[in-house]
C-alpha positions as CSV (number, residue, x, y, z in Angstrom):
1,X,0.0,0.0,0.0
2,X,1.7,3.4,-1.1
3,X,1.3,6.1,1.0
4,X,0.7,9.9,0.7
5,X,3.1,12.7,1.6
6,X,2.0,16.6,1.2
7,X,4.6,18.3,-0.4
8,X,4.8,22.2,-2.0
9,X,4.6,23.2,-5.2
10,X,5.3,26.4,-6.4
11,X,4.4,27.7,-9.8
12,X,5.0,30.6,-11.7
13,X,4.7,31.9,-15.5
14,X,7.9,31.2,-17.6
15,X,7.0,32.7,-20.9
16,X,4.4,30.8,-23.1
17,X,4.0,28.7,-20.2
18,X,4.7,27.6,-16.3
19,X,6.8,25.9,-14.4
20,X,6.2,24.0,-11.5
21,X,9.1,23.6,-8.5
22,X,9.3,21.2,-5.3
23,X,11.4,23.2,-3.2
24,X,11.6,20.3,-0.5
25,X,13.4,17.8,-3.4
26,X,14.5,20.2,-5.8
27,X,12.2,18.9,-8.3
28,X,10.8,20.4,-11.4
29,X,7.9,20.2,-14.5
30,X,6.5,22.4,-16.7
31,X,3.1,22.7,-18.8
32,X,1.2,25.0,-20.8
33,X,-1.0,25.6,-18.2
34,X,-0.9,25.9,-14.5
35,X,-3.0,22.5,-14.0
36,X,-1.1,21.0,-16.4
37,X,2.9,22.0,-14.7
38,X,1.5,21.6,-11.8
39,X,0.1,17.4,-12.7
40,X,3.6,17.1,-14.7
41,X,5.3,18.0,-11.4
42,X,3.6,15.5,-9.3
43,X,3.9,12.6,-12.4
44,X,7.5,13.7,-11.7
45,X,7.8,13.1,-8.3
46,X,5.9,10.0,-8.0
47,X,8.5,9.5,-10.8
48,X,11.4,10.2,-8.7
49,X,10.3,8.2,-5.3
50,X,10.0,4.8,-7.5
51,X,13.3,5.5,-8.6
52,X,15.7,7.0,-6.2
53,X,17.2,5.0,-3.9
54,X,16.2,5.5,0.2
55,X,19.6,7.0,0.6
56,X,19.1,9.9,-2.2
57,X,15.8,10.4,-0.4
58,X,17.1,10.7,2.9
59,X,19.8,13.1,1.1
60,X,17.4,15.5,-0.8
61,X,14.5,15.6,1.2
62,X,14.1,18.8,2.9
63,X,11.4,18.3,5.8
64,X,11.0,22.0,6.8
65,X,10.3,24.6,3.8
66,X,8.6,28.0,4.5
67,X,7.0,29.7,2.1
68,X,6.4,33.4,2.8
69,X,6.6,37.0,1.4
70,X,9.4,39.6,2.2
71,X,9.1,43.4,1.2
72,X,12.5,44.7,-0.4
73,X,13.5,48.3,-0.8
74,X,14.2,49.0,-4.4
């Protein structure tokens, strides 16, 4: 039995299209649409758990990821 794991997925407009970035395994997808990147990135996860080793896992995996705003004088 597989089980789930909730992981973050940020998007954002890359020209024609988007891109679609795990910032806990450093993995990335794209797709013409934000649905789209954002199903490509979690084919290519699922992708990389069946493949990677426990050790590369263990490695990458970064548990605690905050995503927030700053403001920045410009």
């Amino acid at each position: 039995m597989k089980t789930t794991r909730e992981l973050t997925a940020i998007i954002e407009r890359e020209g024609d299209g988007y891109v679609a970035l795990c910032p806990e395994l450093d993995v990335a997808s794209q797709g013409d649409t934000i649905e789209e990147a954002r199903t490509n990135l979690i084919e290519a996860l699922e992708l990389f758990f069946e493949t990677a080793s426990p050790n590369e896992v263990r490695e990458r995996l970064h548990d605690e990821v905050l995503v927030t705003r700053v403001k920045v004088a410009v």
